[in-house]
C-alpha positions as CSV (number, residue, x, y, z in Angstrom):
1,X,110.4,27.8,69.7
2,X,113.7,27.8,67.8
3,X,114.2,25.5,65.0
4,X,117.2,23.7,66.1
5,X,116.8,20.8,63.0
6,X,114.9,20.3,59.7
7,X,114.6,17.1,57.6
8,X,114.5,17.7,54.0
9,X,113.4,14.6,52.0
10,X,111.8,15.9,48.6
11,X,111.0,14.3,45.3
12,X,111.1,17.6,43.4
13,X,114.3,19.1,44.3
14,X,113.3,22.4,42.3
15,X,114.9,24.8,44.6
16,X,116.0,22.9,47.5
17,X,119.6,23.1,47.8
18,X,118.9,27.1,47.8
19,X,116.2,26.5,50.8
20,X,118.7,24.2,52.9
21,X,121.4,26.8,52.1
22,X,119.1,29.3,54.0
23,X,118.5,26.5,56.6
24,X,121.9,26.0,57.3
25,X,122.9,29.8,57.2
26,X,120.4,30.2,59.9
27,X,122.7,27.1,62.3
28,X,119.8,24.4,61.5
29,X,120.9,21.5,61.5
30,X,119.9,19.0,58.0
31,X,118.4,15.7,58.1
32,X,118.1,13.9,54.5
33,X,117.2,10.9,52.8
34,X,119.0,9.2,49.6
35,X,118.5,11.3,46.3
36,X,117.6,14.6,48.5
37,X,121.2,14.2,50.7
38,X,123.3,13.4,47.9
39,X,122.0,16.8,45.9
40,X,122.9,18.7,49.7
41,X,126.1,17.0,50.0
42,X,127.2,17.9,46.4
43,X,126.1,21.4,46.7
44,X,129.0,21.5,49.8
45,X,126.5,20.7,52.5
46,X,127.0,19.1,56.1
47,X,123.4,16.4,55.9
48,X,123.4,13.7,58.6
49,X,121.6,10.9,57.2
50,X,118.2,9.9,58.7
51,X,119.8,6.4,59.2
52,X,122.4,7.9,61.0
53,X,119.9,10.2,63.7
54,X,118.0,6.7,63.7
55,X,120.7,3.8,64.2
56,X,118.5,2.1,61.8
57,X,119.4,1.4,58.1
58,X,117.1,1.8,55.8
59,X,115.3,-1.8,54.2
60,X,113.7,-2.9,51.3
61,X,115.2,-0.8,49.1
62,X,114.6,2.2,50.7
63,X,111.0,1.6,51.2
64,X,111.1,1.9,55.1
65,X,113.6,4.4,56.0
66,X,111.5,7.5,57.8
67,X,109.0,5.2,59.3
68,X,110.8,5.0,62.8
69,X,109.4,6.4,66.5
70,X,112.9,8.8,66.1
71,X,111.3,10.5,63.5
72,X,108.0,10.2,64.1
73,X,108.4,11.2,68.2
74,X,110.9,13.7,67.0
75,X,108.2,15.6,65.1
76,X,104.9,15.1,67.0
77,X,107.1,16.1,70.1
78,X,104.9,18.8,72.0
79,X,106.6,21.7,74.2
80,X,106.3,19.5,77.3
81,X,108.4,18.3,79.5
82,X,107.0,15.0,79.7
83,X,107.5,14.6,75.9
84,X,110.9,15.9,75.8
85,X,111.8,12.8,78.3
86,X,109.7,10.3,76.4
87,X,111.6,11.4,73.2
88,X,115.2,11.5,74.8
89,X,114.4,7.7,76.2
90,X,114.7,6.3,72.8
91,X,117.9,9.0,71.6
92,X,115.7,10.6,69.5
93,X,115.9,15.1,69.2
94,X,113.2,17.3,68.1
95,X,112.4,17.7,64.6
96,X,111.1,22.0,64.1
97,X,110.7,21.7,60.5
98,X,109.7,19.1,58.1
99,X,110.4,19.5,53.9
100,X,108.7,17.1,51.9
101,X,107.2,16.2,48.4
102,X,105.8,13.6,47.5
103,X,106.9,10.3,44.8
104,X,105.3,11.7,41.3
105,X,102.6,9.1,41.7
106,X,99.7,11.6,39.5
107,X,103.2,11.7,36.7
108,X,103.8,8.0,36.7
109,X,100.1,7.2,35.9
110,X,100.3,10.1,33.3
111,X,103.1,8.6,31.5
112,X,101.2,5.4,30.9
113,X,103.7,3.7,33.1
114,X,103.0,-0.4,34.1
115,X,101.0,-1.1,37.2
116,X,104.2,-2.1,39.1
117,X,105.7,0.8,38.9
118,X,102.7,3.1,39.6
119,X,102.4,1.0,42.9
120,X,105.7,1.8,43.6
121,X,105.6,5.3,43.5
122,X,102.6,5.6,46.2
123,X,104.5,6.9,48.8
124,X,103.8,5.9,52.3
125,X,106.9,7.9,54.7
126,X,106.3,11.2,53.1
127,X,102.3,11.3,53.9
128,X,103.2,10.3,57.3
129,X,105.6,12.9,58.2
130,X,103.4,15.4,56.5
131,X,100.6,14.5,58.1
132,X,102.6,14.5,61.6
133,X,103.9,18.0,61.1
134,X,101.1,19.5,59.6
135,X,99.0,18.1,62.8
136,X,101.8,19.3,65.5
137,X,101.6,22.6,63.6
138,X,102.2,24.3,67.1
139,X,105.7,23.8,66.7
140,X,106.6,22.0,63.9
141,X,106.5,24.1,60.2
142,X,105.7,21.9,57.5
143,X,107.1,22.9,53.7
144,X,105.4,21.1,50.9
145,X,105.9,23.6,47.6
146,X,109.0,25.0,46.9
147,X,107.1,28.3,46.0
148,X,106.9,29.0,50.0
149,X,110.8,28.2,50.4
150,X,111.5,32.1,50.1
151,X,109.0,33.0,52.8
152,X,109.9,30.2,55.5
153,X,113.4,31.1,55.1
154,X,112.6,35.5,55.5
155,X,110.8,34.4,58.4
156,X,113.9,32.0,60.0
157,X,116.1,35.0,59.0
158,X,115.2,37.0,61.8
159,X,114.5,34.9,65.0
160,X,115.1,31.5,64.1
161,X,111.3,30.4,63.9
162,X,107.8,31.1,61.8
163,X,105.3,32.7,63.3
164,X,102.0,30.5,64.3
165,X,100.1,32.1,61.6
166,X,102.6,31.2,58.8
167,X,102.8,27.1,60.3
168,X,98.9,26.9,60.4
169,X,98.8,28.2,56.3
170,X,101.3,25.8,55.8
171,X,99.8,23.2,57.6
172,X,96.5,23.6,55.6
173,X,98.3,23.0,52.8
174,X,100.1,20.5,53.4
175,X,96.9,18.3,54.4
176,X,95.0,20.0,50.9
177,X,98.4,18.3,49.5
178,X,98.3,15.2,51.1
179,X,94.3,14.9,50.3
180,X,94.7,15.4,46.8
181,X,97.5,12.6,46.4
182,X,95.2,10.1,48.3
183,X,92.3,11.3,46.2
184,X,94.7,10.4,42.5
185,X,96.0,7.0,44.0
186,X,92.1,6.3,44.9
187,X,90.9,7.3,41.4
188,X,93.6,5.0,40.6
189,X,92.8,1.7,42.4
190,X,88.9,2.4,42.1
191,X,89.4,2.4,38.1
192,X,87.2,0.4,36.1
193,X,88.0,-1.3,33.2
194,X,87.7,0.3,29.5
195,X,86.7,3.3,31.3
196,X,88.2,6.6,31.3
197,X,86.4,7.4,34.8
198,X,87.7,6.4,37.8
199,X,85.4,4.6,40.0
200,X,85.6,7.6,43.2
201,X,86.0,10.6,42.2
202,X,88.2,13.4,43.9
203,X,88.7,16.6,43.3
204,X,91.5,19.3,44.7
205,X,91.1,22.9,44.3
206,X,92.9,26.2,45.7
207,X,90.6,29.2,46.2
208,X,91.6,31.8,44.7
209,X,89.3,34.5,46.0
210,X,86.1,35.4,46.5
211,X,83.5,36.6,44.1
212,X,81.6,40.1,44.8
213,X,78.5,38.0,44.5
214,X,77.3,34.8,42.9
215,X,75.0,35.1,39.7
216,X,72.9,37.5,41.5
217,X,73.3,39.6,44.2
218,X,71.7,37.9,47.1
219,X,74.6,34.6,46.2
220,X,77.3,34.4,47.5
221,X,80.1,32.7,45.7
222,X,84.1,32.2,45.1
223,X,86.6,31.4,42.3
224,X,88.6,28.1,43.1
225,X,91.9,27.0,41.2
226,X,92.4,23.5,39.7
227,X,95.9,22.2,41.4
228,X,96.4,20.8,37.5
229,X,95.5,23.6,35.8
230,X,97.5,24.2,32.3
231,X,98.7,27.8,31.5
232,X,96.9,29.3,28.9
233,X,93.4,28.3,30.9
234,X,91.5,31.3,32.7
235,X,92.8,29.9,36.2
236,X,96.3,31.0,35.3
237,X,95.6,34.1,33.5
238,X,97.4,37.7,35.0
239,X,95.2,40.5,35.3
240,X,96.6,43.4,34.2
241,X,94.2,46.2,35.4
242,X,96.2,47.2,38.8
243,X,93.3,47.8,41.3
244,X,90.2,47.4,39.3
245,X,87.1,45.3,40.0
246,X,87.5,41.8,40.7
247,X,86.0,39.4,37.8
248,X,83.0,38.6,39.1
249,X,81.4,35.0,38.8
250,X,79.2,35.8,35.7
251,X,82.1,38.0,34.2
252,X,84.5,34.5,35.1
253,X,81.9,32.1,33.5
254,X,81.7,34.6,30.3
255,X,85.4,34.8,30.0
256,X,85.8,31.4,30.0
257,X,83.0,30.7,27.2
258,X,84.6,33.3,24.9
259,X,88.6,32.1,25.7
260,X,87.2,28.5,25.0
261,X,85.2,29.9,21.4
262,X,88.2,31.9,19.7
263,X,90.3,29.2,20.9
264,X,88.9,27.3,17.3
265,X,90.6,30.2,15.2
266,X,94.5,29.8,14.8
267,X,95.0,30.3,11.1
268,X,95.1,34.5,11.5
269,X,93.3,37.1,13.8
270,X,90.4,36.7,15.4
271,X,87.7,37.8,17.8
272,X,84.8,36.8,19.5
273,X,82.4,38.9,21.6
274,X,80.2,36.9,24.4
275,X,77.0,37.7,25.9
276,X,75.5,35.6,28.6
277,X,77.6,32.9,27.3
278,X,76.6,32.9,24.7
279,X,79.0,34.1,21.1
280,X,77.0,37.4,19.6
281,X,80.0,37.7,17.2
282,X,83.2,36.1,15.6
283,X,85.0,37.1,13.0
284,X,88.3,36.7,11.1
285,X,90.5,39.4,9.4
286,X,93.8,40.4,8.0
287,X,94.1,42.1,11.3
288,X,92.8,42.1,14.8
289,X,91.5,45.5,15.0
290,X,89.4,44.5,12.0
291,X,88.3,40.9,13.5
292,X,87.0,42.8,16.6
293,X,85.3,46.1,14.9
294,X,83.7,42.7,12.7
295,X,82.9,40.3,16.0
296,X,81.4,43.4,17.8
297,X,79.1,45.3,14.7
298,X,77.7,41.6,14.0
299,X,75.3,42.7,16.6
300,X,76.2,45.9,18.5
301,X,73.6,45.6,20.2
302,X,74.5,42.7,22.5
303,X,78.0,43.3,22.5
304,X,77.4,46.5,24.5
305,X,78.9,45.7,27.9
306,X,79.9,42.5,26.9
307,X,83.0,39.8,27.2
308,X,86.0,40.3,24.5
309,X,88.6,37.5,23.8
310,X,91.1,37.7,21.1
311,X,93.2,34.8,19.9
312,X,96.5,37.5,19.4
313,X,98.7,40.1,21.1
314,X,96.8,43.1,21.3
315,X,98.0,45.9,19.1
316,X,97.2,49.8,20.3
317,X,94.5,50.1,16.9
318,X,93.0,46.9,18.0
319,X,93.0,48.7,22.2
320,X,91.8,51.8,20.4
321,X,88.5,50.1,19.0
322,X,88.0,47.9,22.0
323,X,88.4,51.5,24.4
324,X,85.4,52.9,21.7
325,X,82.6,50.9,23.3
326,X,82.0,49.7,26.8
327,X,83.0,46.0,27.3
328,X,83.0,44.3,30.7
329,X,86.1,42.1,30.1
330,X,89.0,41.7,27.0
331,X,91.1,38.6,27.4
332,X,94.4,37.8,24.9
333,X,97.6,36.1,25.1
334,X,99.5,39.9,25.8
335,X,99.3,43.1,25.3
336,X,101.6,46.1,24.0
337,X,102.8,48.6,26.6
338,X,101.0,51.1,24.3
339,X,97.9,49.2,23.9
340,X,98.1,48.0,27.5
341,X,98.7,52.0,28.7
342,X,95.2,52.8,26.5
343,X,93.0,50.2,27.8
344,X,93.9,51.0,31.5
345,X,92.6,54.5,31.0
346,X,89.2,52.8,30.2
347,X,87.0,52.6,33.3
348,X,86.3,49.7,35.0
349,X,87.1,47.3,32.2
350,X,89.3,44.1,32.8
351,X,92.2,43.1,31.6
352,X,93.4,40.0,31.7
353,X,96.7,38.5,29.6
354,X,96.7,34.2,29.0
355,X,100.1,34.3,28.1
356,X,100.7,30.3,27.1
357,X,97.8,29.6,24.5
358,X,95.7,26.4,24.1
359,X,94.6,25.2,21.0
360,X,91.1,24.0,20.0
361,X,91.7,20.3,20.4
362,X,93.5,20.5,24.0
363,X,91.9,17.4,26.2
364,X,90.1,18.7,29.4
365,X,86.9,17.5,31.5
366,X,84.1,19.3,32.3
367,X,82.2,19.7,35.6
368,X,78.4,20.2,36.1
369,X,76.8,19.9,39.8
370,X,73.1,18.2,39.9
371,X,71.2,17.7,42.8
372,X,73.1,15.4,44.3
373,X,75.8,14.4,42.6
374,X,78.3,15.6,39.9
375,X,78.0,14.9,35.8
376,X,81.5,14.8,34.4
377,X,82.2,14.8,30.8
378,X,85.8,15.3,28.6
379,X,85.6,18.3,26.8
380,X,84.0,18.6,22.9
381,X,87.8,18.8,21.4
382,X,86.8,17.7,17.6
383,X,88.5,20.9,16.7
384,X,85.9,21.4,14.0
385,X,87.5,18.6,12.0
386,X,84.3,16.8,11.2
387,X,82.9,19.8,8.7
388,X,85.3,18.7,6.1
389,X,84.5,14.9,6.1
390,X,80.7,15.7,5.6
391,X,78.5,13.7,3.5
392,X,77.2,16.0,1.3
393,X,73.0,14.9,0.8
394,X,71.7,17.7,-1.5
395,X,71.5,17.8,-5.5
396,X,73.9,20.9,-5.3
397,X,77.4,20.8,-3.6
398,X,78.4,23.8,-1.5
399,X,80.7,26.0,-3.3
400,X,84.1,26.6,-2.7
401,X,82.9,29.7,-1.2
402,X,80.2,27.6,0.9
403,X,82.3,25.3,2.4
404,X,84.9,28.1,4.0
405,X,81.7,29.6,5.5
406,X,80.3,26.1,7.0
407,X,83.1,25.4,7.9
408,X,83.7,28.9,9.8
409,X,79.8,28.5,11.1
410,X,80.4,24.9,12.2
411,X,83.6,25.8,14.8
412,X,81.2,28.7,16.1
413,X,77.9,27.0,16.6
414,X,79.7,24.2,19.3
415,X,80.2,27.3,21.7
416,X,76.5,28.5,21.2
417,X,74.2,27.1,23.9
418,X,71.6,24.8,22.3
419,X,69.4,25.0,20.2
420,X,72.5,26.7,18.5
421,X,72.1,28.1,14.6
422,X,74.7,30.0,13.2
423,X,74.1,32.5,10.1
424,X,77.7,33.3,8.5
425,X,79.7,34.3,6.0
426,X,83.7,32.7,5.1
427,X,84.9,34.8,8.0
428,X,82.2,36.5,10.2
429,X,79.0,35.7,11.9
430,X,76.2,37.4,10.5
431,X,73.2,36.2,13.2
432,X,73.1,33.6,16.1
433,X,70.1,31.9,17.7
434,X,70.6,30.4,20.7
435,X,69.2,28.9,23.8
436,X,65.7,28.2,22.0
437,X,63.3,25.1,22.8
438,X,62.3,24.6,19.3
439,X,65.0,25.0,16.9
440,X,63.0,26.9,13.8
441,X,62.8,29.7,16.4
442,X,66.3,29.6,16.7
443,X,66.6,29.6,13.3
444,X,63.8,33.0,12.9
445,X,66.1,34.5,15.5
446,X,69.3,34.2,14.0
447,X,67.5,35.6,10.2
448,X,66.0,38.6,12.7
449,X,69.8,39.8,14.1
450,X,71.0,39.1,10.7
451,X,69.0,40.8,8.7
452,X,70.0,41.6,5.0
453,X,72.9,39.8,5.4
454,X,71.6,36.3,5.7
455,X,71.5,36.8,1.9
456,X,73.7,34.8,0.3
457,X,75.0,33.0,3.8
458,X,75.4,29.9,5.3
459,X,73.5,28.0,8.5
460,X,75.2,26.0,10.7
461,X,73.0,23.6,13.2
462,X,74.7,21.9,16.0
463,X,72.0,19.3,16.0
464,X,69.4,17.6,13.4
465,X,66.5,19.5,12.4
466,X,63.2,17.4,13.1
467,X,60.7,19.4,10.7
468,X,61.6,20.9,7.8
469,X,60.2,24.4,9.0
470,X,63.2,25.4,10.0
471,X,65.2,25.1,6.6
472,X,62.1,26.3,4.8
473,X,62.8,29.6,7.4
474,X,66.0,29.5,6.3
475,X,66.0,29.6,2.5
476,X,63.5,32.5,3.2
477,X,65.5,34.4,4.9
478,X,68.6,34.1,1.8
479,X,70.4,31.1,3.6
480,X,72.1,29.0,0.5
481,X,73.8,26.3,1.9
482,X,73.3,24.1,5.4
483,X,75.2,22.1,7.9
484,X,73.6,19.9,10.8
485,X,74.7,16.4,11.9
486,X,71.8,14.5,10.4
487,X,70.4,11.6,12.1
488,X,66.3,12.6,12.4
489,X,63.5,10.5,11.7
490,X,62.8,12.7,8.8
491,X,66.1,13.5,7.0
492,X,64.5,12.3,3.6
493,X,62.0,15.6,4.4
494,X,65.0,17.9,5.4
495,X,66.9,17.0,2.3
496,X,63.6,17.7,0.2
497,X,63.1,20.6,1.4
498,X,66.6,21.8,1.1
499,X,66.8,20.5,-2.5
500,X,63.4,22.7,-3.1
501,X,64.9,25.9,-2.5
502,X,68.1,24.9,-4.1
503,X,69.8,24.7,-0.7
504,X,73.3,23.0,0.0
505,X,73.3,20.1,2.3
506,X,75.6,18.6,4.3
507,X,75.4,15.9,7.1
508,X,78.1,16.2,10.0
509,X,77.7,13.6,11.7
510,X,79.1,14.9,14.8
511,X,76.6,16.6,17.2
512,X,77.7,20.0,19.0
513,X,74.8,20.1,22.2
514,X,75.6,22.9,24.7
515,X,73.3,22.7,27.7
């Protein structure tokens, strides 16, 4: 059926006079509302106020204006006959095509605004007429982004109407839009007081596609989008290798844990391999080809077929050592067109470009399904601060030398699943135990990968250590100064045994579990 009129009534107006331009081009006739018809009429556009098409002014300063059976019959109108008389009986003309966004309600609470005002900007007419189109998607196309604009108007262009297909996308997302709004002004009214979690929680996401498998063949599983998702985070990443594999959901979790570890590193180049989640490398150099050849030999082993990220623009030496080995994945904010040309010749390896970059502190909140129910947490954002406000407990004082190295160990050992200890030098890991039940193995784990070159490093623990085995293991294996948050039953032991083998101690304070 031919779209004969559209009302346009948007709170972003990104892109709108453009789209009703098309509109109009097309002989559709414009139907507006304050803000939205004053933008059309000063861009040279005929608009016939919705007042006008109703005989009713708008009251209450604007608050009821679209809520009127004109409107309302207009758009739920079906192709009948019967309809067509029932909406001619009260002057009213069908509506084919409804534009609408919504007040800035999620923005307003954002901005720390007053109760009053958030309350105000819960919108009430633009849910409805969403909801109405999106429901008589038969006829009626429903615009809710101004990223579909282009493709509504290409498909008007050449007969005047969208096709069913494109009006029953559009409709889905227009109810995922209107879902997600009810779900923020819910989190809203259902907040408690003090807290930071709102009493129901909702949650909107956009799939993205589906996953080749889930963490083992016979799962299945998909990759879903956060609608609030900040650039620089994985959702909003480009991939850059033109027909390759699709990440899959273990190569997505990876990426994610090794984005989220060199993340910690802005003060020069960086690199940090991942395995299983789990960092098997980090290291800082004068360049990033160096940080990388660093990250990778600190156990070549594990790296093989492993997870890359990089915390700068990849140069061609930096593609030329990440081409010599085979990696599952290499993540950075860009890429040369030389180093980009090299690492598309390398088989089956993703590439994928952040292009904004978030730092270590940036506020997010983390997801974990149980049986049941959903833990939510905000994420562990200290930024690594912490390690240079320790309390130092030993005789001996780290060296200058010491501290750059727990310090460097400390911002690793957060993104190492638990029991996490980290065996490092000033700018490199040297051995990483992770994932153990009893923290001295951990600790007999990360002097094993190390090897020689736990002599003369540093340990980092991302929790107290309840025996003293495990700095006794420690100092055995060459380890000459410690950080752990402290806290244990038997500190006075810990420090004892530290101060025994002439071990530098300090107390965090801050503990870095990763479960």
């Amino acid at each position: 059926m031919r779209i004969e009129r559209a009302l346009v009534s948007v709170s972003d107006k990104t892109g709108v006079v453009d789209f009703a331009k098309g509109l109009a081009a097309a002989g559709i006739e414009i139907l507006s509302t304050g803000g939205t018809a004053k933008a059309l009429r000063d861009a040279g556009l005929t608009v016939i106020d919705v007042s006008e098409y109703t005989q009713s002014p708008e009251i209450m300063d604007g608050r009821v204006k679209t809520l009127h059976p004109r409107v309302h019959g207009g758009i739920l109108m079906r192709d009948l006959d019967e309809d067509r008389a029932a909406l001619s009986s009260i002057g009213g003309k069908p509506i084919g095509l409804v534009c609408v966004n919504l007040y800035p309600f999620e923005k307003t609470v954002a901005a720390g605004a007053e109760h009053d005002e958030i309350i105000e900007n819960i919108d009430i007419g633009g849910p409805s007429m969403v909801r109405s189109a999106a429901k008589n998607h038969g006829r009626v196309t429903i615009v809710t982004e101004p990223a579909d604009y282009g493709r509504v108007l290409e498909a008007i262009a050449g007969s005047g109407e969208t096709t069913l297909a494109l009006r029953a996308e559009l409709a889905a997302k227009a109810f995922t839009h209107t879902a997600a709004y009810d779900g923020a002004i819910a989190a809203y009214m259902t907040r408690e007081e003090g807290s930071a979690y709102p009493g129901t929680l909702t949650l909107s996401f956009r799939k993205g596609y589906d996953v080749r498998y889930g963490e083992n063949p016979h799962q299945t599983g998909a990759f879903y989008i956060d609608r609030d998702a900040e650039p620089g985070s994985l959702a909003l990443t480009q991939s850059l290798d033109e027909g390759g594999k699709e990440l899959s959901f273990n190569n997505l979790v990876d990426v994610d844990a090794a984005l989220d570890a060199v993340r910690e590193f802005t003060e020069g180049p960086a690199a940090v391999v991942v395995k299983h989640t789990n960092p098997c490398g980090v290291a800082r150099a004068a360049t990033l080809e160096e940080a990388y050849r660093v990250a990778r030999e600190a156990d070549s082993q594990s790296a093989f077929g492993g997870i890359v990220a990089l915390n700068q623009k990849v140069d061609l030496a930096t593609a030329g050592a990440l081409a010599e080995t085979f990696i599952e994945c290499v993540i950075a904010p860009g890429y040369d067109d030389d180093a980009l040309a090299k690492l598309k010749k390398k088989g089956n390896l993703r590439i994928l470009a952040t292009g904004a970059w978030l730092g270590p502190e940036h506020h997010a909140l983390h997801y974990k399904r149980i049986s049941g129910g959903i833990v939510v947490q905000d994420r562990d954002a200290t930024g690594g601060a912490e390690i240079r406000e320790s309390k130092v407990v030993s005789k001996r004082e780290p060296t200058k030398d010491e501290w750059a190295a727990l310090e460097f160990a400390w911002r690793v050992c957060k993104h190492v699943k638990s029991n996490a200890i980290i065996f490092a030098k000033p700018d490199r890991t040297v051995g990483v135990g992770a994932g153990q039940m009893a923290r001295v193995t951990a600790v007999k784990i990360a002097s094993e990968k190390s090897g020689e070159l736990s002599q003369g490093a540093v340990m980092a623990s991302d929790a107290f250590f309840p025996f003293p085995d495990g700095i006794e293991a420690a100092a055995a294996a060459g380890i000459t100064a410690v950080a752990h948050p402290g806290g244990s039953k038997n500190d006075d032991a810990i420090i004892a045994a530290a101060d025994a083998a002439g071990l530098a101690m300090v107390f965090t304070g801050v503990r870095h579990f990763r479960h």
